[in-house]
C-alpha positions as CSV (number, residue, x, y, z in Angstrom):
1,X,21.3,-1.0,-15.7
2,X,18.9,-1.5,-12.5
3,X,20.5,-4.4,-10.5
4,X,18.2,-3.8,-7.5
5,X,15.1,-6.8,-7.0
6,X,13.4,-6.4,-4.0
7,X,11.7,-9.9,-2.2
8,X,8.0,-10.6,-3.0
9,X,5.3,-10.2,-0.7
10,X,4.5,-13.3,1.7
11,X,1.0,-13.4,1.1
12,X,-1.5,-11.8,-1.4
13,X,-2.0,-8.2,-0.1
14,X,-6.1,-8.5,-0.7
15,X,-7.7,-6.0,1.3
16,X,-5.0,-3.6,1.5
17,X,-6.2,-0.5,4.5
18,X,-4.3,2.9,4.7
19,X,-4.6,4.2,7.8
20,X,-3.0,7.5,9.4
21,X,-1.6,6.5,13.1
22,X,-0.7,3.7,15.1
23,X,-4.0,3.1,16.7
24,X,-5.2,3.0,13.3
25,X,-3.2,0.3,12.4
26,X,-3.1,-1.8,15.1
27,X,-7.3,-1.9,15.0
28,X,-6.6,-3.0,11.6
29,X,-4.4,-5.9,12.5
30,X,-7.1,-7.1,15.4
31,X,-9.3,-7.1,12.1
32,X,-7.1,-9.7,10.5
33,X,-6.8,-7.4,8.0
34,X,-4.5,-8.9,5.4
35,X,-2.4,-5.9,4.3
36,X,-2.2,-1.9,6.6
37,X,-0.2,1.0,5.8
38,X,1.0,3.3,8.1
39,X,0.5,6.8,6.2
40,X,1.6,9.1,9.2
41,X,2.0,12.4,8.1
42,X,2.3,14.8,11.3
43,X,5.3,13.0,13.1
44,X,9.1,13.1,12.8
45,X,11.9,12.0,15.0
46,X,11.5,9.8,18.1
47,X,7.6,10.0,18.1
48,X,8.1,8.6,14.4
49,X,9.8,6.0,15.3
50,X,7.9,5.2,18.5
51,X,4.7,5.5,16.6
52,X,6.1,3.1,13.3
53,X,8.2,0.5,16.5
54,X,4.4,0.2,17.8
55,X,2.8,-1.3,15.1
56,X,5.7,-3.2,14.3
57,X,5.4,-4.9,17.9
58,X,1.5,-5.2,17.1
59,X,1.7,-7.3,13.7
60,X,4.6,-9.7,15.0
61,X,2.8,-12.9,15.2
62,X,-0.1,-12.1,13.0
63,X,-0.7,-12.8,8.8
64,X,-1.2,-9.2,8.2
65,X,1.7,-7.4,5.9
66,X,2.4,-3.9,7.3
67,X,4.3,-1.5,5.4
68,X,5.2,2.7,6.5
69,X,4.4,5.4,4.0
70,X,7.7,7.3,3.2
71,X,9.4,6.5,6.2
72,X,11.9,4.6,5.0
73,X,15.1,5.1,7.3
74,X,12.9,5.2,10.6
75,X,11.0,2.0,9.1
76,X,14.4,-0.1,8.5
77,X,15.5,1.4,11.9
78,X,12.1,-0.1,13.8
79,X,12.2,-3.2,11.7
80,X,9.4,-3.2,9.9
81,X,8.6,-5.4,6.9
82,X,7.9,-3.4,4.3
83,X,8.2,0.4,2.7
84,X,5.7,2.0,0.5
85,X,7.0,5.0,-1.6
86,X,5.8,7.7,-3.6
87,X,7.2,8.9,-7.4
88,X,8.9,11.9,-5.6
89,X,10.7,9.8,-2.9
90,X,12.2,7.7,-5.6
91,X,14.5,10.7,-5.8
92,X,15.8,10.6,-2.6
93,X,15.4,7.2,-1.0
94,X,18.2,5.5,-0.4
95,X,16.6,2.3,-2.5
96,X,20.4,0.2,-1.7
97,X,19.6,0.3,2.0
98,X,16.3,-0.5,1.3
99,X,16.9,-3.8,0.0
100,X,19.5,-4.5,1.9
101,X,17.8,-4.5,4.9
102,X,15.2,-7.2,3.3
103,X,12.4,-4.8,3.1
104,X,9.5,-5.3,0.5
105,X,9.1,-2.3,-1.5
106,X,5.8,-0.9,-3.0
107,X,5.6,2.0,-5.2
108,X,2.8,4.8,-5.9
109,X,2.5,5.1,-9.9
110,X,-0.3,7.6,-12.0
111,X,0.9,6.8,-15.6
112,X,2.2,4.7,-18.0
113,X,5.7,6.7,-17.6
114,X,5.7,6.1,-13.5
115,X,4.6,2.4,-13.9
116,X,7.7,1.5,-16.2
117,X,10.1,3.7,-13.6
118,X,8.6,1.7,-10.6
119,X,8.7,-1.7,-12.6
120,X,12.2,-0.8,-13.4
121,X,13.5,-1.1,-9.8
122,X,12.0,-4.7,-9.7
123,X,9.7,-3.5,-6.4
124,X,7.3,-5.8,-4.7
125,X,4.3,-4.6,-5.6
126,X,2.8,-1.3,-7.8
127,X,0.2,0.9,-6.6
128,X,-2.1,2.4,-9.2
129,X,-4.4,5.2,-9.1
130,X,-6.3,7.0,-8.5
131,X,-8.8,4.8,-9.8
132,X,-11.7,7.4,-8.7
133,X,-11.4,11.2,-7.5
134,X,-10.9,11.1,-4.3
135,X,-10.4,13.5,-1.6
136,X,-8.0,12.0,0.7
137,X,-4.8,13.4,-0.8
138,X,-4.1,15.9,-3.9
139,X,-3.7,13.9,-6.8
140,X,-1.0,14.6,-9.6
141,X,-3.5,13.2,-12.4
142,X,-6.8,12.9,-13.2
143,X,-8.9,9.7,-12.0
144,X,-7.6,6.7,-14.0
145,X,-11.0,5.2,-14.6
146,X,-11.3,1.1,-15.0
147,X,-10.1,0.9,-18.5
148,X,-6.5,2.1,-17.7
149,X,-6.5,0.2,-14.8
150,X,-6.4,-3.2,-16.8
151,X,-3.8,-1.8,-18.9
152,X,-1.8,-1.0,-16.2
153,X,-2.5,-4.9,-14.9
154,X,-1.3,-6.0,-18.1
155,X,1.6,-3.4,-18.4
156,X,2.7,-4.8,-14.9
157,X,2.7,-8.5,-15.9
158,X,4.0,-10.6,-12.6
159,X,4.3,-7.9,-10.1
160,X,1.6,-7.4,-7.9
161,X,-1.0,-4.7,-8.6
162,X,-3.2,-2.3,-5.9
163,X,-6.0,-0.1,-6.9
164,X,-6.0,3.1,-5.2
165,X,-8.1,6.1,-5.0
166,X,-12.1,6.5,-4.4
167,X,-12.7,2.9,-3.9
168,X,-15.5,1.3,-2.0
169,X,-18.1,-1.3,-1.6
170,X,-20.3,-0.1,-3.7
171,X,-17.5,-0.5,-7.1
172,X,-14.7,-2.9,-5.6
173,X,-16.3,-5.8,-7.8
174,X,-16.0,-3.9,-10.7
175,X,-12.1,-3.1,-9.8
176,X,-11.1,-6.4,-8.4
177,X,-12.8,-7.5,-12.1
178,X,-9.9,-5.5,-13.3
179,X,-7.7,-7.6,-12.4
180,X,-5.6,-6.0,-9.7
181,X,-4.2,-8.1,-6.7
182,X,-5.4,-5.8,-4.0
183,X,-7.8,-3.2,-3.3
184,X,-6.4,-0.1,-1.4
185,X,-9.0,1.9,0.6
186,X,-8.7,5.2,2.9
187,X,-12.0,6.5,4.1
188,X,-13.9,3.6,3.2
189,X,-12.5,2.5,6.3
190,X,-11.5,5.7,8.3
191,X,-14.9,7.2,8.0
192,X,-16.8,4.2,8.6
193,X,-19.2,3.2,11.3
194,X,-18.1,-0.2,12.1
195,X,-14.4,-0.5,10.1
196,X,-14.0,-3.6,11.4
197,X,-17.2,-5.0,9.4
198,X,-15.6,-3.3,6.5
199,X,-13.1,-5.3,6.3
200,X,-14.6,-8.1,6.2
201,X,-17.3,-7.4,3.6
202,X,-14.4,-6.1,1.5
203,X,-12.4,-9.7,2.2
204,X,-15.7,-11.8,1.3
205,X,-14.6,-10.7,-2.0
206,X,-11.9,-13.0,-2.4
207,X,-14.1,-15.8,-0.6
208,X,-12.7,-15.1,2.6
């Protein structure tokens, strides 16, 4: 019997950006964006660390939430607030530790079997998607589509829920509508013109 629970999230993740470096992040932050990831794929070792101990630094004394993609030993060694894994690092990560060291823990789910897994561990929040194809990373299933996105909501009762995958301004109404507690994008900021505007058109949709 699971007798991990991991601590809820502060604040309501909202508008929830995924970014790929430090910079990245830390742009995100001076955005007042309310929740970044760190997604850094092409590091290891000291520059990981450096790289996660920098935006750690940057979001002390702000309301954004940051968590690190993966990361999760360099991210409890940088003290950081939060981890975000995927289904396949469930099988490795060291969840004990993880809790232990206070983190909030978010988990990547694509089905109904991945959702009851991550609800299982009593995370912090449950990341579902992809809601729309996307090209930012090689997705395991097809595109969830809207309908199974409210009954992943409803599957996931009182933990937190964040849409993932091909979302933008142009259908983040129709997924908040869903239900969800936060909207994750990728290039919808990354590829933008003017990211910083972005986030804020995508926060007007919680009246902020």
């Amino acid at each position: 019997m699971n007798t991990l629970s991991f601590p809820k999230i502060i604040a309501p993740l909202k508008f929830y950006a995924v970014v790929p470096n430090a910079d990245w992040v830390i742009r995100m932050i001076n955005a007042n964006a309310n929740t970044v990831q760190l997604r850094c794929k092409d590091l290891s070792g000291k520059d990981l660390y450096n790289e996660i101990s920098r935006c750690v630094n940057a979001v002390q004394g702000t309301k954004t939430q940051l968590f690190i993609n993966d990361h999760w030993q360099a991210a409890i060694d940088a003290g950081a607030y939060g981890v975000h894994l995927g289904q396949e690092d469930l099988d490795t990560a060291d969840l004990s530790a993880i809790r232990q060291a206070g983190f909030r823990l978010g988990i990547s789910t694509h089905s109904d079997a991945e959702l009851a897994r991550a609800l299982s561990l009593n995370p912090s929040y449950v990341a579902c998607g992809a809601i729309f194809p996307t090209t930012t990373k090689q997705m395991p299933t097809a595109p969830q589509g809207l309908e199974r996105l409210r009954h992943y909501v409803k599957m996931a009762g009182t933990t937190p829920t964040v849409a993932i995958g091909g979302i933008d301004l142009s259908n983040a109404q129709a997924v908040l509508d869903c239900g969800v507690s936060s909207l994750a994008v990728v290039r919808a900021v990354t590829n933008a013109k003017n990211p910083e505007q972005v986030v804020k058109d995508f926060q007007a949709l919680w009246g902020e």
